[in-house]
PyMOL Python script that loads the backbone (N, CA, C, O; Angstrom):
from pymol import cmd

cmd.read_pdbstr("""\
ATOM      1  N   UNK A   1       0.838  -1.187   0.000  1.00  0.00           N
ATOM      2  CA  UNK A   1       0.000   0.000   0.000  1.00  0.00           C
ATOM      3  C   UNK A   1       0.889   1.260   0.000  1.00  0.00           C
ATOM      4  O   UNK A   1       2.061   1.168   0.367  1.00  0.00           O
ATOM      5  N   UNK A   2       0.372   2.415  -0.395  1.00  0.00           N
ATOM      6  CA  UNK A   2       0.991   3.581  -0.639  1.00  0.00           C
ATOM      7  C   UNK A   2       1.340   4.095   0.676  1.00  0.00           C
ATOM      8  O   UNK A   2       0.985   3.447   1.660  1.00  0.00           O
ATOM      9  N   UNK A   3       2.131   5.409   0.849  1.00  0.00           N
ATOM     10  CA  UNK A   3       2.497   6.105   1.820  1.00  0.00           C
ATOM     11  C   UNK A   3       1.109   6.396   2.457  1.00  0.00           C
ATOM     12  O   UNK A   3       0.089   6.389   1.768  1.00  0.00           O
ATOM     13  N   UNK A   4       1.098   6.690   3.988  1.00  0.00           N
ATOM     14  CA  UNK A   4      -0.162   6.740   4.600  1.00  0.00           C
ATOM     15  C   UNK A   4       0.024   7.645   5.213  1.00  0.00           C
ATOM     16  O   UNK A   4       1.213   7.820   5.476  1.00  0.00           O
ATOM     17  N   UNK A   5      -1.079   8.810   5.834  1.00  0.00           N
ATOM     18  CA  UNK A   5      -1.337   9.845   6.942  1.00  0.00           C
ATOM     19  C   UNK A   5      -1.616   9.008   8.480  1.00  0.00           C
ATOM     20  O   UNK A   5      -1.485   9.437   9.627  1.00  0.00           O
ATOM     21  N   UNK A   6      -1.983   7.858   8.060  1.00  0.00           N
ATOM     22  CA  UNK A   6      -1.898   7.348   9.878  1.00  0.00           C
ATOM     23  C   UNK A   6      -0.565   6.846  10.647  1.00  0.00           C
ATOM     24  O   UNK A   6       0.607   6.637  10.331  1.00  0.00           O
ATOM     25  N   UNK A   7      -1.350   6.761  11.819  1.00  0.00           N
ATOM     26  CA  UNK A   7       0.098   6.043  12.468  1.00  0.00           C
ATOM     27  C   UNK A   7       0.705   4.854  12.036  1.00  0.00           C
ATOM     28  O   UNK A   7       0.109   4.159  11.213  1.00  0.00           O
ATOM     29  N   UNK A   8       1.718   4.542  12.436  1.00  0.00           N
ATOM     30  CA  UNK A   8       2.379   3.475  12.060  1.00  0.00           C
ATOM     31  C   UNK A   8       1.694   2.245  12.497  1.00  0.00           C
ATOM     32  O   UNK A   8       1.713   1.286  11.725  1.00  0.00           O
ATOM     33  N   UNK A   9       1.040   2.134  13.726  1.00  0.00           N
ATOM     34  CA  UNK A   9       0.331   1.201  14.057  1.00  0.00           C
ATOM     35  C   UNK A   9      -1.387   1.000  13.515  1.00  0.00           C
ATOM     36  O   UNK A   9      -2.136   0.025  13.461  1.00  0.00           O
ATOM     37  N   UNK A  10      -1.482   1.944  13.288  1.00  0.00           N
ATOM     38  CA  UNK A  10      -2.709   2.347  12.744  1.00  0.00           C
ATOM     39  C   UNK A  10      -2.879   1.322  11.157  1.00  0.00           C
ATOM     40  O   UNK A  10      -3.778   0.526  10.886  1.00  0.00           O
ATOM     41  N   UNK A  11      -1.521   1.757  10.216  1.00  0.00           N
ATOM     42  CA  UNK A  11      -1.739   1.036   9.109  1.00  0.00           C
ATOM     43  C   UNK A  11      -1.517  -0.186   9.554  1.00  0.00           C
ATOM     44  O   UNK A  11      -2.284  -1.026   9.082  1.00  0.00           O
ATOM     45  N   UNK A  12      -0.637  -0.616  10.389  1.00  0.00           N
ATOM     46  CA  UNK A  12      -0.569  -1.939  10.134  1.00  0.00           C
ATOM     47  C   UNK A  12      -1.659  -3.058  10.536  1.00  0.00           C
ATOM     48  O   UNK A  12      -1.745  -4.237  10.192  1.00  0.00           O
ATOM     49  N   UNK A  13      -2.464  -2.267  11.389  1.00  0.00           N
ATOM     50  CA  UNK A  13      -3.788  -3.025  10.978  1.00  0.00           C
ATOM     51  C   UNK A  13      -4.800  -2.890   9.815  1.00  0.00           C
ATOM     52  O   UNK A  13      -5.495  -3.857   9.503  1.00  0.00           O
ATOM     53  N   UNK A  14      -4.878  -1.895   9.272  1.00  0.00           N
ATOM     54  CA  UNK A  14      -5.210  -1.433   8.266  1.00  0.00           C
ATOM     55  C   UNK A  14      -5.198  -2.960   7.332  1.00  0.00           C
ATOM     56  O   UNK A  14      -6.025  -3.847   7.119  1.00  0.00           O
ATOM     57  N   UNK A  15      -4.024  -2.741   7.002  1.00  0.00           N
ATOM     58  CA  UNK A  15      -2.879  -3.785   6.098  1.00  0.00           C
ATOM     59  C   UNK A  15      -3.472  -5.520   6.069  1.00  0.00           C
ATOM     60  O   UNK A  15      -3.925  -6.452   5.405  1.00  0.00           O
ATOM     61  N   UNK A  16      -2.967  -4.940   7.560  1.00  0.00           N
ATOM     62  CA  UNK A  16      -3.462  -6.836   8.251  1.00  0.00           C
ATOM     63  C   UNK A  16      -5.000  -7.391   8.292  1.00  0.00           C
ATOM     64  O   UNK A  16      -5.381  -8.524   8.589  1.00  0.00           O
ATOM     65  N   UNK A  17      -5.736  -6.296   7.919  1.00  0.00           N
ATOM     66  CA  UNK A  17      -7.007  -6.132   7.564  1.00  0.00           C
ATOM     67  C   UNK A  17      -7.214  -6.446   6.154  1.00  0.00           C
ATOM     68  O   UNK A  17      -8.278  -6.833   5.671  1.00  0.00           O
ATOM     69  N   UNK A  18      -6.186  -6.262   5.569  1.00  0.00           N
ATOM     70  CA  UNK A  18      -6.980  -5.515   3.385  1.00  0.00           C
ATOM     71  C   UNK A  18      -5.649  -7.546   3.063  1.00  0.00           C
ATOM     72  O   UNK A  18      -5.801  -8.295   2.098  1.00  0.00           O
ATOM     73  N   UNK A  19      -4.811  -7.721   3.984  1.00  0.00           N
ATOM     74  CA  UNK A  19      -4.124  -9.268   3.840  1.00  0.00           C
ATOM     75  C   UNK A  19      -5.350 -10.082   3.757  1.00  0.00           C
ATOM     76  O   UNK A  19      -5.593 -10.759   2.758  1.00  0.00           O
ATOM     77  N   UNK A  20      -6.132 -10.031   4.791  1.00  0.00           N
ATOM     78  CA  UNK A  20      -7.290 -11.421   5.156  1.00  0.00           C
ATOM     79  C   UNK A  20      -8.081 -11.402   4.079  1.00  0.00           C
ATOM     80  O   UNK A  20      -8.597 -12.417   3.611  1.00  0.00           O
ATOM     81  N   UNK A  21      -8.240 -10.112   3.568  1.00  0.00           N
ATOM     82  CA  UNK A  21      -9.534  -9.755   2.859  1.00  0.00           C
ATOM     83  C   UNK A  21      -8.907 -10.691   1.482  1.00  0.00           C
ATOM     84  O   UNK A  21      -9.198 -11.794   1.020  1.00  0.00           O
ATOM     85  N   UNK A  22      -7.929  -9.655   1.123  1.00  0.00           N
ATOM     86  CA  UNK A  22      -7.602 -10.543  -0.342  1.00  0.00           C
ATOM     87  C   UNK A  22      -7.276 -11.700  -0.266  1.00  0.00           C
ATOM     88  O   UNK A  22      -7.569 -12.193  -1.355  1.00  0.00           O
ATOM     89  N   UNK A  23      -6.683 -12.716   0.597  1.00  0.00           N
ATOM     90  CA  UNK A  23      -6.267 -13.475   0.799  1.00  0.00           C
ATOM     91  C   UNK A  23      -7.633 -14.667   1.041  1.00  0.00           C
ATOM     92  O   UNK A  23      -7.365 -15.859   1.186  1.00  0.00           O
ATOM     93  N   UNK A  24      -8.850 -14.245   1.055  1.00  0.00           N
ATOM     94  CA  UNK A  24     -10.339 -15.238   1.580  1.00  0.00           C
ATOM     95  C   UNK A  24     -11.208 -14.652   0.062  1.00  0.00           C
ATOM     96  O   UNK A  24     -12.358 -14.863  -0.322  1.00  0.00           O
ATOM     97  N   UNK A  25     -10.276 -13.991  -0.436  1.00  0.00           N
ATOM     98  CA  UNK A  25     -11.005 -13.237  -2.032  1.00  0.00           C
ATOM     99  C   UNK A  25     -12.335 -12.700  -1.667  1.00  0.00           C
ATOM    100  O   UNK A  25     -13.366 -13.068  -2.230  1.00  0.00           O
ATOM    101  N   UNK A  26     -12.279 -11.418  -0.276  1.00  0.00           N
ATOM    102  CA  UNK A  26     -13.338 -10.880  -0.110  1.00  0.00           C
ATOM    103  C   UNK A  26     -13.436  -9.281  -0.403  1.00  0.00           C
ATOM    104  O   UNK A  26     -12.466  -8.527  -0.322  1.00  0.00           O
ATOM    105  N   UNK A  27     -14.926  -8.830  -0.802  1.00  0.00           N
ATOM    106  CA  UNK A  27     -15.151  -7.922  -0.866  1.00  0.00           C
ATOM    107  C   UNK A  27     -14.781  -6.882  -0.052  1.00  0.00           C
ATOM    108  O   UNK A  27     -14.220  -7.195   0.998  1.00  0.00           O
ATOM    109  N   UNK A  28     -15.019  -5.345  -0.359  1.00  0.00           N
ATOM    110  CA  UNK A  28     -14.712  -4.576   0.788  1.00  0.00           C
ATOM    111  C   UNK A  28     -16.032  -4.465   1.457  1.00  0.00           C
ATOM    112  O   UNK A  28     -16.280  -4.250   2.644  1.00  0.00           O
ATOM    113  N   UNK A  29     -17.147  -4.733   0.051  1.00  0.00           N
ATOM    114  CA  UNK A  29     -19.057  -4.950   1.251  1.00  0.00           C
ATOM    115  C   UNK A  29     -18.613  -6.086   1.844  1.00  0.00           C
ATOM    116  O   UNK A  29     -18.772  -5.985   3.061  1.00  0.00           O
ATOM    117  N   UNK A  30     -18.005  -7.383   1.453  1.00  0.00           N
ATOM    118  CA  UNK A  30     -18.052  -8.005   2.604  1.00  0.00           C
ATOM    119  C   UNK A  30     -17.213  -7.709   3.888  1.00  0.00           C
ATOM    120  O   UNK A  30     -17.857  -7.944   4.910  1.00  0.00           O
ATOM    121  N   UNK A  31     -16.426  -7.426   4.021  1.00  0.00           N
ATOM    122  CA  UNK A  31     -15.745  -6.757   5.490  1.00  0.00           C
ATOM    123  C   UNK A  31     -16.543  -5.650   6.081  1.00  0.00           C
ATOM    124  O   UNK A  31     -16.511  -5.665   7.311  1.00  0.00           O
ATOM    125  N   UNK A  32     -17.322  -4.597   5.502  1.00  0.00           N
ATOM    126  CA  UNK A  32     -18.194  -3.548   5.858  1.00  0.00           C
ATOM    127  C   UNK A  32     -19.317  -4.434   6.911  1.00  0.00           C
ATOM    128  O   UNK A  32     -19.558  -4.154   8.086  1.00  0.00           O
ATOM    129  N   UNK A  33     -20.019  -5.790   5.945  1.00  0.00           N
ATOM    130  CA  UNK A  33     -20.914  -6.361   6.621  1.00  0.00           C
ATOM    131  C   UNK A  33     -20.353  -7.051   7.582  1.00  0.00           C
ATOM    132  O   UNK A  33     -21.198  -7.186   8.466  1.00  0.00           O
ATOM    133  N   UNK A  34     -19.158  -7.667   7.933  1.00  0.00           N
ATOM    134  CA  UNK A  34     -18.801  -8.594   8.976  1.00  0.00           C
ATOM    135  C   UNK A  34     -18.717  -7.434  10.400  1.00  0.00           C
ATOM    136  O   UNK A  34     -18.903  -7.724  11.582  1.00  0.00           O
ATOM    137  N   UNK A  35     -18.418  -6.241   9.887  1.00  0.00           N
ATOM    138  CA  UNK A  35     -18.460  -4.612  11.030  1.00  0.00           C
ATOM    139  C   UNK A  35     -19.355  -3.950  11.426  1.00  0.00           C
ATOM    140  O   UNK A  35     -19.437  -3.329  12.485  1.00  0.00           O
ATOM    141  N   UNK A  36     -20.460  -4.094  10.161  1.00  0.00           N
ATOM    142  CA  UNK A  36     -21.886  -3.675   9.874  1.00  0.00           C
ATOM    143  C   UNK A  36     -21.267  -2.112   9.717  1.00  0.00           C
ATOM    144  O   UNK A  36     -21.324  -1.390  10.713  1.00  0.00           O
ATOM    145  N   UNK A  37     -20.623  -1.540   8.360  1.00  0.00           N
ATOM    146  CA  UNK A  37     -21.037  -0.544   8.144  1.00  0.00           C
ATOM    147  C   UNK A  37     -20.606  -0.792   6.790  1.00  0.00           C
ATOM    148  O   UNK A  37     -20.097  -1.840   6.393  1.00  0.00           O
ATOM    149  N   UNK A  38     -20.946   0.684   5.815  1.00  0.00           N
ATOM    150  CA  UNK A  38     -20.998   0.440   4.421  1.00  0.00           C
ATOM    151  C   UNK A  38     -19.442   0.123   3.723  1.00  0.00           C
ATOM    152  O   UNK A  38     -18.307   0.306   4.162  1.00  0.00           O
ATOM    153  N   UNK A  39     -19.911  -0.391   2.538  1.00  0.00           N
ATOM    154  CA  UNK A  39     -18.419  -0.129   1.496  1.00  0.00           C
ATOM    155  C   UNK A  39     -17.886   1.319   1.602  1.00  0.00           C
ATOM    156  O   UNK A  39     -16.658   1.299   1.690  1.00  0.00           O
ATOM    157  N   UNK A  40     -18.298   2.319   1.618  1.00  0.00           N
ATOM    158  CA  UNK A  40     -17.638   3.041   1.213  1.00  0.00           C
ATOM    159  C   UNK A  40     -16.822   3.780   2.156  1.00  0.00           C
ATOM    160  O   UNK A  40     -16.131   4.791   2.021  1.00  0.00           O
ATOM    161  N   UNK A  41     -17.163   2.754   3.504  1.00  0.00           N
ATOM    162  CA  UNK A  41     -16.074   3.190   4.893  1.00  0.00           C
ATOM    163  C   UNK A  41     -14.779   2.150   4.550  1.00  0.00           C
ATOM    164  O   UNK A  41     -13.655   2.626   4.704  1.00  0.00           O
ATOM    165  N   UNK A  42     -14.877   0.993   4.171  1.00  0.00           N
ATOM    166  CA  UNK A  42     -13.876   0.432   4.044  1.00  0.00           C
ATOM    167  C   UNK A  42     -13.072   0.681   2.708  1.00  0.00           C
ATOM    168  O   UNK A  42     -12.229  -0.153   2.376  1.00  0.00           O
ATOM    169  N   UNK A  43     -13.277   1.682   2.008  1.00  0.00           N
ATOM    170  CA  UNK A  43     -12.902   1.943   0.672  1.00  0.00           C
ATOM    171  C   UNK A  43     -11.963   2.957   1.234  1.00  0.00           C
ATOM    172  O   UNK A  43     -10.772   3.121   0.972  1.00  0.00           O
ATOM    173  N   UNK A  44     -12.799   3.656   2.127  1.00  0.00           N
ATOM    174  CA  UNK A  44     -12.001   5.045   2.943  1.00  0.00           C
ATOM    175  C   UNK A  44     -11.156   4.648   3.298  1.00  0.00           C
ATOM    176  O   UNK A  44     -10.142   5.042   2.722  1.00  0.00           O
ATOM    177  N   UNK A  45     -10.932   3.512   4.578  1.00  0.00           N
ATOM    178  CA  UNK A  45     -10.066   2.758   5.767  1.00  0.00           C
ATOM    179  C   UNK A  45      -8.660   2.673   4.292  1.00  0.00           C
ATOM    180  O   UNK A  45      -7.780   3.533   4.251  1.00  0.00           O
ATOM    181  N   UNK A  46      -8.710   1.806   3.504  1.00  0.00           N
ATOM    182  CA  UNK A  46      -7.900   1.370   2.393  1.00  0.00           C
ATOM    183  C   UNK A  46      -7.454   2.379   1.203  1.00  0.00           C
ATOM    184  O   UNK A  46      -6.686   2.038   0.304  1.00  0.00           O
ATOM    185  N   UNK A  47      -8.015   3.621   1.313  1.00  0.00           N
ATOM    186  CA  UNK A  47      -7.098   4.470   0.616  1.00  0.00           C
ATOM    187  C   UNK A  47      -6.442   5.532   1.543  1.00  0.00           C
ATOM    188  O   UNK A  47      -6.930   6.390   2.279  1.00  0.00           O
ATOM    189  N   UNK A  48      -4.782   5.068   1.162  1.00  0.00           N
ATOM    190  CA  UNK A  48      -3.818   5.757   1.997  1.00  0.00           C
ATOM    191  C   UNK A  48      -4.254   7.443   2.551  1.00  0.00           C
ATOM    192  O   UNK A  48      -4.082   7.944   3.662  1.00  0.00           O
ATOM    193  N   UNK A  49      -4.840   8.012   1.358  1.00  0.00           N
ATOM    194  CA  UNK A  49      -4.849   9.724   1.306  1.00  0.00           C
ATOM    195  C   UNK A  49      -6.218   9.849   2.213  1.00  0.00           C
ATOM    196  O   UNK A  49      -6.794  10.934   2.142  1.00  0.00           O
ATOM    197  N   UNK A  50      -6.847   8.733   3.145  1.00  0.00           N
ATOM    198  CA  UNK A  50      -7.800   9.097   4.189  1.00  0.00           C
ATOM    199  C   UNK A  50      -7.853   8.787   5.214  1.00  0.00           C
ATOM    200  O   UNK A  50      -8.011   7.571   5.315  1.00  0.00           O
ATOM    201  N   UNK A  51      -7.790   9.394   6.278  1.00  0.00           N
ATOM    202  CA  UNK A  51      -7.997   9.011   7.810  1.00  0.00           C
ATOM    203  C   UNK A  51      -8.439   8.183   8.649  1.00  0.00           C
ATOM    204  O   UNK A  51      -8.051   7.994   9.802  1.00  0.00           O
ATOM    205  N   UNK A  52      -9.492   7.533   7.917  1.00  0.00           N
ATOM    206  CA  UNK A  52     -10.348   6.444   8.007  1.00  0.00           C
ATOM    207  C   UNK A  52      -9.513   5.560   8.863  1.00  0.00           C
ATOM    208  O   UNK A  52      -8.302   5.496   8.655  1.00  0.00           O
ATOM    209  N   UNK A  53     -10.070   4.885   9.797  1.00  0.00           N
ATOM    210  CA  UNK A  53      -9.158   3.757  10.069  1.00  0.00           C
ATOM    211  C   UNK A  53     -10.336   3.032  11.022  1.00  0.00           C
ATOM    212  O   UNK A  53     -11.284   3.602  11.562  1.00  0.00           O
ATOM    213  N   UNK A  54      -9.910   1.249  11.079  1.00  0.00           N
ATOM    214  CA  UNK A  54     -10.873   0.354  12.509  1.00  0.00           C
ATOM    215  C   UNK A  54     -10.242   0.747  13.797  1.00  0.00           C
ATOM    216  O   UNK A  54      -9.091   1.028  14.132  1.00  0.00           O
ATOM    217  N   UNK A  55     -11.328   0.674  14.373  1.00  0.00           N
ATOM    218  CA  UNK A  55     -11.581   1.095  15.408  1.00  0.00           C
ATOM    219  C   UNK A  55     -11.634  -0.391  16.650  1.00  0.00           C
ATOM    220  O   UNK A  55     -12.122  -1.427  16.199  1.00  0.00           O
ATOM    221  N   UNK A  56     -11.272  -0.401  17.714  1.00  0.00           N
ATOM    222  CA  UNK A  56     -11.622  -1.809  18.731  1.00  0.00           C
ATOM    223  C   UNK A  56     -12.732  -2.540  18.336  1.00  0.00           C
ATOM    224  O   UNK A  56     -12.767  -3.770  18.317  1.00  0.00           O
ATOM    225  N   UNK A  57     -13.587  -1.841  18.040  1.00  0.00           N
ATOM    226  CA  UNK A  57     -14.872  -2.751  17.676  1.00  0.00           C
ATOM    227  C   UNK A  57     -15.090  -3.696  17.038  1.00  0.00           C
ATOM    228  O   UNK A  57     -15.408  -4.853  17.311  1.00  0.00           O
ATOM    229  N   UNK A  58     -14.782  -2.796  15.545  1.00  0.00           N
ATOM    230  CA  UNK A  58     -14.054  -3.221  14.829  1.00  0.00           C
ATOM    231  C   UNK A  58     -13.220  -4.412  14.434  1.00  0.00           C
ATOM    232  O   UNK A  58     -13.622  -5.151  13.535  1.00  0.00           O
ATOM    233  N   UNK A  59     -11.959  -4.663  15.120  1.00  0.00           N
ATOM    234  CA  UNK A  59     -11.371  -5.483  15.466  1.00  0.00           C
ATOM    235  C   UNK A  59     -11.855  -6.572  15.866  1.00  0.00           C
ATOM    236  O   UNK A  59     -11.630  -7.641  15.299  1.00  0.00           O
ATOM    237  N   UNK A  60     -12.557  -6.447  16.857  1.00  0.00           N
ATOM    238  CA  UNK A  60     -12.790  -7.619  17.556  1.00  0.00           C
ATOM    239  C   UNK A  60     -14.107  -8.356  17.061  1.00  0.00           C
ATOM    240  O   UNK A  60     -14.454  -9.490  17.394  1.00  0.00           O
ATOM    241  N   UNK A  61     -14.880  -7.354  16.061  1.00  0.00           N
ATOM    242  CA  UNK A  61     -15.784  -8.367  15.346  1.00  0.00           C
ATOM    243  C   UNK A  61     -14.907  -8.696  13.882  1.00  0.00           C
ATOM    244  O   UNK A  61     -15.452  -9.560  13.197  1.00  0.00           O
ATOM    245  N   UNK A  62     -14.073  -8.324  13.512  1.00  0.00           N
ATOM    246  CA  UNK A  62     -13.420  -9.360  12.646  1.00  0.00           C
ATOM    247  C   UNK A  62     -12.757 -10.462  12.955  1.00  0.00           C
ATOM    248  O   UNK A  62     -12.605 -11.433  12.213  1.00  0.00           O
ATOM    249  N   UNK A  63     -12.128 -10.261  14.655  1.00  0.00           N
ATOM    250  CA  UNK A  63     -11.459 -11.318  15.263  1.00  0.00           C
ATOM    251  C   UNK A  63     -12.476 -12.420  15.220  1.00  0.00           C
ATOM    252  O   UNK A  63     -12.277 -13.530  14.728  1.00  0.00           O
ATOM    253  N   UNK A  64     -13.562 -12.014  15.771  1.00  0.00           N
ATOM    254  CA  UNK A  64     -14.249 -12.700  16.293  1.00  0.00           C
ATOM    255  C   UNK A  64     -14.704 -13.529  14.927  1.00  0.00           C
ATOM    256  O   UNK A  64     -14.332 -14.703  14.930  1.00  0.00           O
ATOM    257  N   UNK A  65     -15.615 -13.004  13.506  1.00  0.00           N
ATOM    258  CA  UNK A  65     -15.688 -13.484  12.638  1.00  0.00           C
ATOM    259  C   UNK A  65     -14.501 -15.030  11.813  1.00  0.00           C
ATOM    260  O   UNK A  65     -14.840 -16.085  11.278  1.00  0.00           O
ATOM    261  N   UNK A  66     -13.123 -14.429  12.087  1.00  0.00           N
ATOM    262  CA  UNK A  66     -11.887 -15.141  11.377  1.00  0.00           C
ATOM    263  C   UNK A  66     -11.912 -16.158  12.252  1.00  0.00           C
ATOM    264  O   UNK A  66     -11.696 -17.335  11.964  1.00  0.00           O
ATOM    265  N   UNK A  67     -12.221 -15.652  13.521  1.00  0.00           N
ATOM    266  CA  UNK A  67     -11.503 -17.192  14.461  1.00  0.00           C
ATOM    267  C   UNK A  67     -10.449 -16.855  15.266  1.00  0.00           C
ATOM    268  O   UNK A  67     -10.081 -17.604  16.171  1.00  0.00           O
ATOM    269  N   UNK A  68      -9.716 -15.385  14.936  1.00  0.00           N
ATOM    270  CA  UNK A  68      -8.786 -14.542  15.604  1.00  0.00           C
ATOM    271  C   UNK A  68      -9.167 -13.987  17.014  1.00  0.00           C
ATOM    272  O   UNK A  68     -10.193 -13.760  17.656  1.00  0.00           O
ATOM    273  N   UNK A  69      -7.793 -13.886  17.165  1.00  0.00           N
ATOM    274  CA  UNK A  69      -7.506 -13.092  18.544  1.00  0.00           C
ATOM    275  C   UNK A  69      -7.404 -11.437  18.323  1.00  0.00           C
ATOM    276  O   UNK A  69      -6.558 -10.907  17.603  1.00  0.00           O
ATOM    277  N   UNK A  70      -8.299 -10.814  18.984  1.00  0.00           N
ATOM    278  CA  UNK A  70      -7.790  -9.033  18.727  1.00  0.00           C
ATOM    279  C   UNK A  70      -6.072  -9.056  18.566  1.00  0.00           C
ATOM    280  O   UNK A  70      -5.340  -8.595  17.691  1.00  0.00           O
ATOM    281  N   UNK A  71      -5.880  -9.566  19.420  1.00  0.00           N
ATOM    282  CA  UNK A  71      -4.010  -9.379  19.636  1.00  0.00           C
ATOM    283  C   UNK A  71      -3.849 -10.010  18.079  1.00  0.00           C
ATOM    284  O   UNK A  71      -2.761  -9.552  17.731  1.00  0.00           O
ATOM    285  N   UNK A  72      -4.148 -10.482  17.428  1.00  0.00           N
ATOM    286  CA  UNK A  72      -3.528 -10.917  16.466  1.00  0.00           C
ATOM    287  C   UNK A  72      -3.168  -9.634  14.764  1.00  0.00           C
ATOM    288  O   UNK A  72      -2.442  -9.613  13.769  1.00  0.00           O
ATOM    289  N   UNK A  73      -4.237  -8.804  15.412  1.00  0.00           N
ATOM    290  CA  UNK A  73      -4.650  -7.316  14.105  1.00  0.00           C
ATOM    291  C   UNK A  73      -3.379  -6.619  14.854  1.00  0.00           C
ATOM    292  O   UNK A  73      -2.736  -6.132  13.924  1.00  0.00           O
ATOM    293  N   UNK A  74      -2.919  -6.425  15.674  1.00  0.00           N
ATOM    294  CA  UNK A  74      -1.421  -5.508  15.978  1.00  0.00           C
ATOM    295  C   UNK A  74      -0.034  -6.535  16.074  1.00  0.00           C
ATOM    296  O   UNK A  74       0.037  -7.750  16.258  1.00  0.00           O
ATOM    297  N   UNK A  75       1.049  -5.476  15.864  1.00  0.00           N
ATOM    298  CA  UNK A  75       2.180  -5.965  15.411  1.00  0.00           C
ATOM    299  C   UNK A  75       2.866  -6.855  16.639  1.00  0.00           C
ATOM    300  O   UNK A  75       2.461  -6.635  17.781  1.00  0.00           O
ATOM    301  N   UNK A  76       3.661  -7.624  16.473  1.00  0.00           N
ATOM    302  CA  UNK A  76       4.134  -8.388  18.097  1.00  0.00           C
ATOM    303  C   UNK A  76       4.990  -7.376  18.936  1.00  0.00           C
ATOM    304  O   UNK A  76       5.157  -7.711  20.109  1.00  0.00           O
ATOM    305  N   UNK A  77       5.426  -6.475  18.632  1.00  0.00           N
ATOM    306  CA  UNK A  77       5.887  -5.852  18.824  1.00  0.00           C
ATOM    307  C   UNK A  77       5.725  -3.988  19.047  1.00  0.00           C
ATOM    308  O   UNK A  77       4.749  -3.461  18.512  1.00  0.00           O
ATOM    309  N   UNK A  78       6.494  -3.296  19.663  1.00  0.00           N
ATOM    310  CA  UNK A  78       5.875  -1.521  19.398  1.00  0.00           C
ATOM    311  C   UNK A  78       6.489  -1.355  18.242  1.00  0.00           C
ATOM    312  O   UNK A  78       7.540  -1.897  17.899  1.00  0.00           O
ATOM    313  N   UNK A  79       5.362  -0.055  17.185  1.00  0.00           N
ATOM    314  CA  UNK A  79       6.210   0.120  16.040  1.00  0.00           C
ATOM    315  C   UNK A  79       7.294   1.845  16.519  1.00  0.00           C
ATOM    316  O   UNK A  79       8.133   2.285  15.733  1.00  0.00           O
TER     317      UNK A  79
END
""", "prot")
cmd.dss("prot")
cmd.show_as("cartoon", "prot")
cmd.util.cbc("prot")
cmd.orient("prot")
């Protein structure tokens, strides 16, 4: 992905977010619906030049969806 305005930790969930997606060959409506909000928030979240970003909630209903651990959407480490 391109240069980003968020934090460093910020994209890398971002990232680790737009990995699962392509990687299960899913939509960005489908990730919107696993969060319950529209495509065109996750279109936002995934283009670098917007602020957009998931939120805990977020997270943890995708965790929860994949089979994941929240801890698993941040890096093992501080960035």
């Amino acid at each position: 992905m391109a240069e980003s305005i968020l934090t460093p930790i910020e994209q890398h969930v971002v990232d680790f977010v737009y990995k699962i997606r392509t990687e299960k060959n899913l939509t960005q409506e489908d990730i919107g619906t696993i969060i319950d909000v529209k495509q065109t928030f996750i279109a936002n979240i995934e283009n670098p030049k917007n602020r957009s970003k998931y939120n805990l909630n977020h997270i943890n209903k995708l965790a929860d969806h994949f089979g994941l651990s929240p801890q698993d959407f941040l890096p093992k480490r501080p960035l």
